[in-house]
N, CA and C atoms as a LAMMPS dump frame, in Angstrom:
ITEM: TIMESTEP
0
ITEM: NUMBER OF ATOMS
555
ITEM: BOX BOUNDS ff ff ff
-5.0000000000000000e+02 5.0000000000000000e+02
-5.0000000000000000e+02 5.0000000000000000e+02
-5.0000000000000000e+02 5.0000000000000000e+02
ITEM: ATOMS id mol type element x y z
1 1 1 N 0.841 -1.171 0
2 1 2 C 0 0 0
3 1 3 C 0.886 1.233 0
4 2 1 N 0.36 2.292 -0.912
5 2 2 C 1.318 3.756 -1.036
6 2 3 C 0.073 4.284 -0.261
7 3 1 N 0.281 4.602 0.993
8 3 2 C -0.741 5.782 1.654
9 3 3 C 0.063 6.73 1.591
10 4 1 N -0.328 8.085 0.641
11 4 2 C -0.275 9.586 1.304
12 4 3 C 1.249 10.079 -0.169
13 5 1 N 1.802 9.311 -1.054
14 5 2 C 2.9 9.671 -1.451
15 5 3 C 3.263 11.31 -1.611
16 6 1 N 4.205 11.4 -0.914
17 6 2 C 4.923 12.504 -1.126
18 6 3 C 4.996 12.751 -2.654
19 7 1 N 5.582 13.523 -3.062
20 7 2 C 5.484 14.556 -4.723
21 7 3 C 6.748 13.772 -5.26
22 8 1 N 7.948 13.663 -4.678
23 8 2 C 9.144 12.726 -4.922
24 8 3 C 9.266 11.471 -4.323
25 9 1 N 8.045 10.702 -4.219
26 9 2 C 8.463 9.432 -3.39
27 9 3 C 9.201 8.357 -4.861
28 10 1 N 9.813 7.43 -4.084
29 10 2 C 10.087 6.523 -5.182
30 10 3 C 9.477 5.253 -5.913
31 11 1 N 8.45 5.597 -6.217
32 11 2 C 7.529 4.774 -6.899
33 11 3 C 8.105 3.481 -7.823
34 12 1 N 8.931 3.763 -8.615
35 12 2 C 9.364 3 -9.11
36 12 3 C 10.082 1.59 -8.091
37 13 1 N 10.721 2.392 -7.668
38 13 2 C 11.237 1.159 -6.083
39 13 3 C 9.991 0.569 -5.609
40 14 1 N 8.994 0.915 -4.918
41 14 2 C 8.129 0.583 -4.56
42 14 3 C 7.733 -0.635 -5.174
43 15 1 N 6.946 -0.401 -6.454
44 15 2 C 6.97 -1.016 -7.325
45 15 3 C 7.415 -2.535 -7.488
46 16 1 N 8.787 -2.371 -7.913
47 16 2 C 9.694 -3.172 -7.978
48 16 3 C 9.694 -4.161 -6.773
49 17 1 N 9.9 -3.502 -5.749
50 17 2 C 9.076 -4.991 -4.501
51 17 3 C 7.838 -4.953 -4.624
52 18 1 N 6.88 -4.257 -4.702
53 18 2 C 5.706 -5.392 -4.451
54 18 3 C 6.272 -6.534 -5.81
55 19 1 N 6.5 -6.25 -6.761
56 19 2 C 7.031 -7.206 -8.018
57 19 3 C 7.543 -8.264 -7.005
58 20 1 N 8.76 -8.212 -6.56
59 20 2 C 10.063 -9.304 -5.978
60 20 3 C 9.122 -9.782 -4.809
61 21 1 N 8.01 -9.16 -3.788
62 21 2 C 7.532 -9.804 -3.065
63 21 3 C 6.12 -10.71 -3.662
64 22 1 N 5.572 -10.611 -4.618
65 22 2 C 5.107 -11.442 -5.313
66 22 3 C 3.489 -10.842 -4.921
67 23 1 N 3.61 -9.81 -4.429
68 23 2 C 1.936 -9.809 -4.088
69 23 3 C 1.019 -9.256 -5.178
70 24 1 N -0.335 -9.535 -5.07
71 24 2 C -1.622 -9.939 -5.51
72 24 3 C -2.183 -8.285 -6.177
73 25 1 N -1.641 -7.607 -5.28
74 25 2 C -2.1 -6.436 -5.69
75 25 3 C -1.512 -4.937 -4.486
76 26 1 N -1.641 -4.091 -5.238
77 26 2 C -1.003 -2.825 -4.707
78 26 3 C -1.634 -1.514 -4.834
79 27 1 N -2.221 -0.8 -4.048
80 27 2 C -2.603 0.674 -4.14
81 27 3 C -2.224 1.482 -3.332
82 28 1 N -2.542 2.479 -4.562
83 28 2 C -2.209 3.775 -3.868
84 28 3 C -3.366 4.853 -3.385
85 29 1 N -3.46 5.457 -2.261
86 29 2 C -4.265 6.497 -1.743
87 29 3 C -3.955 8.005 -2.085
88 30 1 N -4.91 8.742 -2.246
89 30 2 C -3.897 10.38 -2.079
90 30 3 C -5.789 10.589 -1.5
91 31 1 N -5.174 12.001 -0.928
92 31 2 C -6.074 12.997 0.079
93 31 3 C -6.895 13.657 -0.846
94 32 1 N -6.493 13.731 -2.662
95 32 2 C -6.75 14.224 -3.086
96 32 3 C -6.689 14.155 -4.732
97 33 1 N -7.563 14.094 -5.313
98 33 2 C -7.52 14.131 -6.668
99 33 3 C -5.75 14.907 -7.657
100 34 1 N -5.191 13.958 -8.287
101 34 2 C -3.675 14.311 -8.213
102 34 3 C -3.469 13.835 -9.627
103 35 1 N -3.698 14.74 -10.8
104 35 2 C -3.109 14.235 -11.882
105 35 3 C -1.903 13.811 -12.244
106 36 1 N -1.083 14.291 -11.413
107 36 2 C 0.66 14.482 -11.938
108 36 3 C 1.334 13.007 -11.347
109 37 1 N 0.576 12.519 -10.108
110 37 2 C 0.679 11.16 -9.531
111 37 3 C -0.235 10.363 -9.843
112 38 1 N -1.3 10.52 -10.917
113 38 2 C -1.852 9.504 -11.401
114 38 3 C -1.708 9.273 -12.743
115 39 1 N -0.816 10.082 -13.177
116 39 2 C 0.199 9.99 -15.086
117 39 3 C 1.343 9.013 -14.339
118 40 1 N 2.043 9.341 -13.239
119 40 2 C 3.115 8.755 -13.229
120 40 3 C 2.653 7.018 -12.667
121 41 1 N 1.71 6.854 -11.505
122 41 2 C 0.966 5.322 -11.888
123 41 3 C 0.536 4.473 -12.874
124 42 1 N 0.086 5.529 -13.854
125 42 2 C -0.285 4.635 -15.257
126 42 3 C 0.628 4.233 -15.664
127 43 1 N 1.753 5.348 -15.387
128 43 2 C 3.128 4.737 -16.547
129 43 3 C 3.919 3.2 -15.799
130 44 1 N 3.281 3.062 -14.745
131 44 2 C 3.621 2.155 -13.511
132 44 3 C 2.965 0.677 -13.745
133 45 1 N 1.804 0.84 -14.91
134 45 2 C 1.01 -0.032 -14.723
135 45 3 C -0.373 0.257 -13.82
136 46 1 N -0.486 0.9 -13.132
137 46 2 C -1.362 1.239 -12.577
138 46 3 C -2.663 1.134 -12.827
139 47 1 N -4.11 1.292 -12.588
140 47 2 C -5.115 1.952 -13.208
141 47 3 C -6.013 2.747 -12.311
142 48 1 N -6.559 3.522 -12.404
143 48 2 C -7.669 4.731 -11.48
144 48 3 C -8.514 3.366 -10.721
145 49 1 N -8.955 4.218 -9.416
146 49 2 C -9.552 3.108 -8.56
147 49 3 C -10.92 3.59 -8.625
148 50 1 N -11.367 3.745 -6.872
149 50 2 C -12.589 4.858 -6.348
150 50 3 C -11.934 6.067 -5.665
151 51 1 N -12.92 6.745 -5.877
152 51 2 C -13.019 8.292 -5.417
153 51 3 C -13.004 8.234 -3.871
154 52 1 N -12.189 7.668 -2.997
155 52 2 C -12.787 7.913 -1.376
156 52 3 C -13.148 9.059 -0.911
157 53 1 N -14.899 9.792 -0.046
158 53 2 C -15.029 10.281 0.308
159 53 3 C -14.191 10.569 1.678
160 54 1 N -13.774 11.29 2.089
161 54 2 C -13.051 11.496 3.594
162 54 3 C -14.476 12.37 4.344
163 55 1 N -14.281 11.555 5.314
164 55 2 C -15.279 12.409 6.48
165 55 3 C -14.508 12.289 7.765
166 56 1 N -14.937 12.838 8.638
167 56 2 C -14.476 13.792 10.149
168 56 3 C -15.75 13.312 11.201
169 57 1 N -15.087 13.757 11.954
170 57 2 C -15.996 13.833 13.104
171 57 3 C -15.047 13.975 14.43
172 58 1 N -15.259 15.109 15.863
173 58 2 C -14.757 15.219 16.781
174 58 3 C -15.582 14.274 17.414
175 59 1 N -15.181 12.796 18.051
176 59 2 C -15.969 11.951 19.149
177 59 3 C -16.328 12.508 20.063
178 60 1 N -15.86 13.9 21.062
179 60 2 C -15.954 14.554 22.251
180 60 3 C -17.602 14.968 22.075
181 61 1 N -17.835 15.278 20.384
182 61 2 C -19.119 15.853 20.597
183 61 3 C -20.587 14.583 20.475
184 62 1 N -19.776 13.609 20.811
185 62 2 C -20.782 12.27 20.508
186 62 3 C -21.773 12.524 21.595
187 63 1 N -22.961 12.093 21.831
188 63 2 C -23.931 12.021 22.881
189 63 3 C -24.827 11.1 22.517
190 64 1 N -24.802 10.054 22.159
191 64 2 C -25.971 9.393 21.704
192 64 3 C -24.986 7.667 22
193 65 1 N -26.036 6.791 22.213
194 65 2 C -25.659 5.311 22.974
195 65 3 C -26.064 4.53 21.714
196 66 1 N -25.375 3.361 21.595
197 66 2 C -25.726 2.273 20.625
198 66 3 C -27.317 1.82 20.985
199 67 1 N -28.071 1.518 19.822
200 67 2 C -29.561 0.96 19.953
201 67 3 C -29.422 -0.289 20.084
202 68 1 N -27.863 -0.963 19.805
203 68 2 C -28.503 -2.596 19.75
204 68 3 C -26.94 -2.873 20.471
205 69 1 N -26.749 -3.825 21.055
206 69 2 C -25.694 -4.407 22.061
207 69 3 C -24.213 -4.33 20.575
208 70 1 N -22.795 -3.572 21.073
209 70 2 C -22.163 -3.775 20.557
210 70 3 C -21.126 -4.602 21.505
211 71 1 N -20.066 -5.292 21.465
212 71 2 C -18.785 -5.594 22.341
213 71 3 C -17.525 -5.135 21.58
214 72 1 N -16.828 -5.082 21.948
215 72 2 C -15.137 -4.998 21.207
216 72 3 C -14.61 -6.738 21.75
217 73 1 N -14.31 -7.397 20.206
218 73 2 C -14.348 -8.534 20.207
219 73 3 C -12.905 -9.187 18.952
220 74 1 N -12.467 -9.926 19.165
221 74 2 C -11.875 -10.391 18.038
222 74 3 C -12.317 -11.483 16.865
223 75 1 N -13.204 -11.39 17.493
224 75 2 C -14.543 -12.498 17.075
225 75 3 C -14.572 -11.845 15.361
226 76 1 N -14.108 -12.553 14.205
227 76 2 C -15.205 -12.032 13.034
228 76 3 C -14.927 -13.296 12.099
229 77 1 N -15.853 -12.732 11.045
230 77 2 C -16.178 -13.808 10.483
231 77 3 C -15.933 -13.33 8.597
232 78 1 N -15.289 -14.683 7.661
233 78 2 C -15.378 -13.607 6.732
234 78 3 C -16.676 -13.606 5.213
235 79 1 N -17.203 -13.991 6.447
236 79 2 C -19.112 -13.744 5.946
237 79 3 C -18.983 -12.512 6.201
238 80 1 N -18.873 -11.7 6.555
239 80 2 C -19.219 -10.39 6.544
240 80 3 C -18.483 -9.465 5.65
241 81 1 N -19.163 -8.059 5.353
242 81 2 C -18.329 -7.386 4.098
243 81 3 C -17.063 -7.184 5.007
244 82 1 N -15.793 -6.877 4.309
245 82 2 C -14.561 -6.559 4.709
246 82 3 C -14.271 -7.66 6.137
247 83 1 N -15.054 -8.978 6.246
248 83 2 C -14.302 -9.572 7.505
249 83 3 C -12.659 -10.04 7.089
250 84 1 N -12.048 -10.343 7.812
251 84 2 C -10.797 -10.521 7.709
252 84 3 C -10.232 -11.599 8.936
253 85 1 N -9.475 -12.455 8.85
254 85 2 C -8.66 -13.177 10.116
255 85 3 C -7.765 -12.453 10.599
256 86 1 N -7.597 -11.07 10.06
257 86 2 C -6.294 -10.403 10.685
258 86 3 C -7.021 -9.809 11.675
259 87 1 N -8.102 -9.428 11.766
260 87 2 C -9.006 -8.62 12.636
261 87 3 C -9.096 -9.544 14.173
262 88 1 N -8.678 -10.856 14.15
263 88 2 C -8.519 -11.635 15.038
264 88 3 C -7.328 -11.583 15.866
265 89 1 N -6.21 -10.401 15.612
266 89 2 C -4.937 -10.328 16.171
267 89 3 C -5.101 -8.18 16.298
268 90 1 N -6.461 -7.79 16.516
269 90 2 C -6.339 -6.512 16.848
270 90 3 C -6.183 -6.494 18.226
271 91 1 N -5.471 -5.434 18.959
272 91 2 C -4.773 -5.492 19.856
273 91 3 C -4.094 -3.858 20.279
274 92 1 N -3.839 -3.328 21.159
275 92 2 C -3.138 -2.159 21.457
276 92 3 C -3.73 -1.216 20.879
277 93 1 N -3.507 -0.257 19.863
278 93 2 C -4.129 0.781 19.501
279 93 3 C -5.079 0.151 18.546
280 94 1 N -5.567 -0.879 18.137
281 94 2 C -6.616 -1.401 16.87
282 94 3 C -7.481 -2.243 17.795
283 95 1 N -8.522 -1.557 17.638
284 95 2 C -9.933 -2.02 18.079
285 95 3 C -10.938 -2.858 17.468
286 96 1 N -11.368 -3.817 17.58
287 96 2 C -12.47 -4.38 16.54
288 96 3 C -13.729 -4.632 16.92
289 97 1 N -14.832 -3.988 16.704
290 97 2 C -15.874 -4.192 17.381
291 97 3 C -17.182 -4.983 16.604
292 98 1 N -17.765 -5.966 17.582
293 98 2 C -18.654 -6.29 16.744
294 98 3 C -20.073 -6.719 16.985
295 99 1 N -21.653 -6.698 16.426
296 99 2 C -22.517 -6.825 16.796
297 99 3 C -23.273 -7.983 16.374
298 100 1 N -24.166 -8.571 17.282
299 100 2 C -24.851 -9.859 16.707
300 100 3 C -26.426 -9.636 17.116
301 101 1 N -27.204 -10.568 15.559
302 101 2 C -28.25 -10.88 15.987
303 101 3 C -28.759 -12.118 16.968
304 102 1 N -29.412 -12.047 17.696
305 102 2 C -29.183 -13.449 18.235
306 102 3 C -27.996 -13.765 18.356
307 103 1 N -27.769 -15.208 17.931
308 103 2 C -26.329 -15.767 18.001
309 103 3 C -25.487 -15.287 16.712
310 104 1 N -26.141 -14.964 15.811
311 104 2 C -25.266 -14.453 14.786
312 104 3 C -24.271 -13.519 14.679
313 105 1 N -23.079 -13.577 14.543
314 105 2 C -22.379 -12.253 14.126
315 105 3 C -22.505 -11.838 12.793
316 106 1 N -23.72 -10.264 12.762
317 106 2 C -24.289 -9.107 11.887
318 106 3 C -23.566 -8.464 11.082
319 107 1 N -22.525 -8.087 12.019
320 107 2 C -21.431 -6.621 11.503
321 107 3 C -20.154 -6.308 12.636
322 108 1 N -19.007 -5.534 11.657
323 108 2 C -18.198 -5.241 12.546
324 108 3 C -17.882 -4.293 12.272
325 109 1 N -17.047 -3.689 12.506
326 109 2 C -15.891 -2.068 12.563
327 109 3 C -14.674 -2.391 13.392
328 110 1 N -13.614 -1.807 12.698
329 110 2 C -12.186 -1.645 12.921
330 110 3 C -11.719 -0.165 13.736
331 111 1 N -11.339 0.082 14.58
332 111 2 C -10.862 1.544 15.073
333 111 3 C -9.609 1.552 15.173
334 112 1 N -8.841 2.489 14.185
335 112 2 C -7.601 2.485 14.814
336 112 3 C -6.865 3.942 15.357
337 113 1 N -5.987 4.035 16.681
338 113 2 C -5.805 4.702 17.276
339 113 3 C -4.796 5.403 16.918
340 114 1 N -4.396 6.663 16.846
341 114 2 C -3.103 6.994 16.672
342 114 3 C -2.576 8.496 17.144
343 115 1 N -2.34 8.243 18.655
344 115 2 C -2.295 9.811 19.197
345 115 3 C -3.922 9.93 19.824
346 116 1 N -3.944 11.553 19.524
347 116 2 C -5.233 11.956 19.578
348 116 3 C -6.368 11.534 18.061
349 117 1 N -5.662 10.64 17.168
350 117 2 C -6.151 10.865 15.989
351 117 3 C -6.891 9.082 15.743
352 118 1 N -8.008 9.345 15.108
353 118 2 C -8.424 8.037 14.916
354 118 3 C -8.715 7.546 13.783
355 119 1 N -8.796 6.321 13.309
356 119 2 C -9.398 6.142 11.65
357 119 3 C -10.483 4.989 12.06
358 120 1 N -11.743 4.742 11.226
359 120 2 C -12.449 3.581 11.351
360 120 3 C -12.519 3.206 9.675
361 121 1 N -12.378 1.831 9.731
362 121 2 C -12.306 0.949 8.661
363 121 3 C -13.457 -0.487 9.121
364 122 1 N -13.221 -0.71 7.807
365 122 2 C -14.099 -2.253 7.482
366 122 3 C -15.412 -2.37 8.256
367 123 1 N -15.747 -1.345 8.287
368 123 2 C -17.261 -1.306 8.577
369 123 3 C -17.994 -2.121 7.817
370 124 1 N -18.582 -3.488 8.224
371 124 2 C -19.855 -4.032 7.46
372 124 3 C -20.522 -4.608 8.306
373 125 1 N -21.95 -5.197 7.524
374 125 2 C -22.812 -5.501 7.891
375 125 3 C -23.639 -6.238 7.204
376 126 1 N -23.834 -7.512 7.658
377 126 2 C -24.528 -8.29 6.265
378 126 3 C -25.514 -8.305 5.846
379 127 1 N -25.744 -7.83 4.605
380 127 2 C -26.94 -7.555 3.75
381 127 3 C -28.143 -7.812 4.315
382 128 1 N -28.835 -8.866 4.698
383 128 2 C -29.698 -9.295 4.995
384 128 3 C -29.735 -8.384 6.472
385 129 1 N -28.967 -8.031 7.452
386 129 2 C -28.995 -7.142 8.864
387 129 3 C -28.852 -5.406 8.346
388 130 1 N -29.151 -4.991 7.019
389 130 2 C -28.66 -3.568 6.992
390 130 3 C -30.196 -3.237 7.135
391 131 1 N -29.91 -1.499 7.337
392 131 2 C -31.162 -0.732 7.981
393 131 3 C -32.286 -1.169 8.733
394 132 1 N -31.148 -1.895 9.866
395 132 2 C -31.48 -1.999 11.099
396 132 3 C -31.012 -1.403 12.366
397 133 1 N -29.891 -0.619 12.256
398 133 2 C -29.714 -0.11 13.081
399 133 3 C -28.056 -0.103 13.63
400 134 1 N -27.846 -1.588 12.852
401 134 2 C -26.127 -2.182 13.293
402 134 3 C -25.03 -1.763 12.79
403 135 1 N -24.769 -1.047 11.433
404 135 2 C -24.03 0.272 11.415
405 135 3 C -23.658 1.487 12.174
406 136 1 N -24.954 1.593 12.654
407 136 2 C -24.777 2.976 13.635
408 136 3 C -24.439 2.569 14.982
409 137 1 N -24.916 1.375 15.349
410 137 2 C -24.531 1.399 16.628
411 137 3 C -22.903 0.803 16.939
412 138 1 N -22.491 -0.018 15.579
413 138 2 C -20.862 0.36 15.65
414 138 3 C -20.152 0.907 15.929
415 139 1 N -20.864 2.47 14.984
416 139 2 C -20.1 3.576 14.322
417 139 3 C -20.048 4.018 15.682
418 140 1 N -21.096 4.306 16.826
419 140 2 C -21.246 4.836 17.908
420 140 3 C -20.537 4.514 19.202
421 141 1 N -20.033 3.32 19.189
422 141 2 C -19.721 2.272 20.028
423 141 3 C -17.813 2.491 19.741
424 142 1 N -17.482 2.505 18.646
425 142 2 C -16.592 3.04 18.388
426 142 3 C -15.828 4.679 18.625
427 143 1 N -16.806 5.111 18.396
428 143 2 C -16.653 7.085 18.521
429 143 3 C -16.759 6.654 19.963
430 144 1 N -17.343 6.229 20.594
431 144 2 C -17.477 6.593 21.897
432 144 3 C -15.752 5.617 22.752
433 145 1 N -15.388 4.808 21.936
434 145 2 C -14.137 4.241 22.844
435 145 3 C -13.102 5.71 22.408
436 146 1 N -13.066 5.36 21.025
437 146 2 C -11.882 6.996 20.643
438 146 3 C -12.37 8.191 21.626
439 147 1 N -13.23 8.293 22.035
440 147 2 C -13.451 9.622 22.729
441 147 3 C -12.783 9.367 24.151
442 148 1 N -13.5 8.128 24.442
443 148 2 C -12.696 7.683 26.147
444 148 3 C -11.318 7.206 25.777
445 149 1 N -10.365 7.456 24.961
446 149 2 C -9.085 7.133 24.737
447 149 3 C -8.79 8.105 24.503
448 150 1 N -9.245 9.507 24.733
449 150 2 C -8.839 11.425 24.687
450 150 3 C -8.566 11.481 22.796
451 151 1 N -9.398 10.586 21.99
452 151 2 C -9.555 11.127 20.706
453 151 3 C -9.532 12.256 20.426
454 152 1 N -9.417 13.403 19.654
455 152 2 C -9.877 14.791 19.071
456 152 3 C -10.32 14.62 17.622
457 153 1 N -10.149 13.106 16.861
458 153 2 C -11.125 12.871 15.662
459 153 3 C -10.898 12.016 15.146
460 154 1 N -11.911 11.419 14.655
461 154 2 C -11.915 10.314 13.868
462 154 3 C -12.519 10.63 12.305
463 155 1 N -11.717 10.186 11.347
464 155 2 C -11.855 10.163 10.074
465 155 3 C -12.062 8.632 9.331
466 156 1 N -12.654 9.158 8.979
467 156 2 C -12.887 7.68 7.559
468 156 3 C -13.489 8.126 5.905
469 157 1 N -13.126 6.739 5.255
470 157 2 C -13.717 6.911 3.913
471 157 3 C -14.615 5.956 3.686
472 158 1 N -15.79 7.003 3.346
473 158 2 C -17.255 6.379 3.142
474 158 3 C -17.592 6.134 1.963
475 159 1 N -18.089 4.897 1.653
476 159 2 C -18.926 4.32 0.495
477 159 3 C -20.358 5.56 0.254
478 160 1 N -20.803 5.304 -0.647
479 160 2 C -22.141 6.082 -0.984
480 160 3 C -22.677 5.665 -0.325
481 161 1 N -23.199 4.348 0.057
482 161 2 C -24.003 3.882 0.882
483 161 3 C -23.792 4.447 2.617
484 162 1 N -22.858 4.369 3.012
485 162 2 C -22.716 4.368 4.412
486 162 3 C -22.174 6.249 4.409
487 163 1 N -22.323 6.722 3.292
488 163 2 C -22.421 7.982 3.722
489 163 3 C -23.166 9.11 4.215
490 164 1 N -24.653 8.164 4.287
491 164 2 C -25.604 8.856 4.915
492 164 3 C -25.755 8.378 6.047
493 165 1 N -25.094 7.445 6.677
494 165 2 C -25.017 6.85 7.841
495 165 3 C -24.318 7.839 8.717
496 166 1 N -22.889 8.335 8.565
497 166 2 C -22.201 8.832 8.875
498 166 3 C -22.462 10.191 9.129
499 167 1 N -23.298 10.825 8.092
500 167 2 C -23.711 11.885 7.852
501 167 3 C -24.44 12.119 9.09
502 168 1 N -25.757 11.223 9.745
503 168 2 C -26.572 11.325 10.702
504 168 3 C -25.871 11.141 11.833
505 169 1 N -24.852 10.404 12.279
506 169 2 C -24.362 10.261 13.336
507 169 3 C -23.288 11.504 13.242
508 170 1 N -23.536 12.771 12.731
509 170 2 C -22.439 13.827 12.689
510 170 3 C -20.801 13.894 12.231
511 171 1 N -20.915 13.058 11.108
512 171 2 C -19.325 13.064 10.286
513 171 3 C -19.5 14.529 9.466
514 172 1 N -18.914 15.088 9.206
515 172 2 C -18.842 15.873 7.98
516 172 3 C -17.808 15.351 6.994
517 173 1 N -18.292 16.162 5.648
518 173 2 C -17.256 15.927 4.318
519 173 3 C -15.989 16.155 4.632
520 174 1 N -14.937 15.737 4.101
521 174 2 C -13.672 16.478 4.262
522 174 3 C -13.124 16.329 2.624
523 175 1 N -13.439 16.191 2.076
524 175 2 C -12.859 16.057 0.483
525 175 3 C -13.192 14.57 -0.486
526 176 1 N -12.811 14.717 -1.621
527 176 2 C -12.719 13.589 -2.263
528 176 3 C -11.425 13.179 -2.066
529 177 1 N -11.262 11.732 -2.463
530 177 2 C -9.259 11.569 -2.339
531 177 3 C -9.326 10.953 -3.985
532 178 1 N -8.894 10.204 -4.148
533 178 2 C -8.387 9.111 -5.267
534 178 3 C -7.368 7.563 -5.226
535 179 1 N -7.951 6.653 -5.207
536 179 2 C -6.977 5.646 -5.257
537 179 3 C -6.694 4.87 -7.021
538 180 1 N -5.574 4.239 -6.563
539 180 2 C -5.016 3.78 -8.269
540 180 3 C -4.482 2.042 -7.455
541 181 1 N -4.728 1.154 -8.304
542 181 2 C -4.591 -0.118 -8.104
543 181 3 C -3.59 -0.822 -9.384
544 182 1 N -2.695 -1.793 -8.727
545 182 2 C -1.749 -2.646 -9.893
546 182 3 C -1.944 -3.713 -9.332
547 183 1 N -2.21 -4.738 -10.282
548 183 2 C -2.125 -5.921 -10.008
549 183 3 C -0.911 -6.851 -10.869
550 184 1 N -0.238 -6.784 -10.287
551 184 2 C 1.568 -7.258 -10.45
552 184 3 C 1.296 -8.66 -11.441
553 185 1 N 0.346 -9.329 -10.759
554 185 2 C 0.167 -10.978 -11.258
555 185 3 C -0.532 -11.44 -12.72
């Protein structure tokens, strides 16, 4: 993964190991729509990804409680969108939280800590459990640990879908970004 490249990073190096390390695939993030680093990806092999929305939110100003039981768990499953087995070794500053129907595990969310600064990832929820309520009470359950860990904000990038989610639980916009993807193999 290229998160954030500087204007002179060395791409080409980069590159070149993910090549020698043999992996599956490689992207890059920017904060921001970047022609001059997305001429020099193409020439990389590269191709244009999605548009990530960036949104915000100060947790301090959270006031509102989850509607449906969340835990922070290592528990996931990869029935769910974005589940993962790595999510089974979160630990220290990476949080993983997750909600069930009944006995089922619904949905999860990722928090990760850094400073006063927070990010949430892999938010899902399985199709059959959406607009019920188990997104938000993640999203909430989460804002509310970053806040009791002296957060000052949490950012993420929202799908269309979960951007009206976010929207109601008080994220604001913070820009479009751009990602670019190679698949080496």
């Amino acid at each position: 993964m290229l998160a954030f490249p500087e204007p002179g990073a060395d791409l080409d190096g980069a590159v070149a190991l993910a090549h020698e390390a043999g992996v599956r695939e490689a992207g890059c993030w920017a904060l921001e729509p970047d022609d001059e680093l997305g001429a020099r990806l193409t020439a990389l092999g590269f191709q244009d990804g999605w548009q990530p929305h960036w949104m915000g939110i100060d947790p301090r100003e959270l006031r509102e409680e989850p509607a449906h039981a969340v835990e922070e768990s290592s528990e996931c499953s990869r029935e769910l969108p974005y589940g993962s087995d790595a999510h089974a070794n979160a630990g220290g500053d990476v949080h993983h939280f997750v909600a069930h129907e009944d006995a089922t595990l619904v949905g999860h969310t990722v928090l990760n800590i850094d400073g006063e600064s927070a990010g949430l990832y892999d938010m899902g929820v399985l199709p059959d459990a959406r607009r019920r309520g188990y997104g938000r009470a993640l999203t909430i359950a989460a804002l509310a640990r970053a806040r009791d860990l002296g957060c000052a904000s949490v950012t993420l990038n929202a799908t269309a879908e979960g951007e009206l989610l976010y929207r109601s639980v008080g994220f604001r916009s913070l820009g479009l970004g751009m990602t670019w993807w190679l698949f080496p193999s």
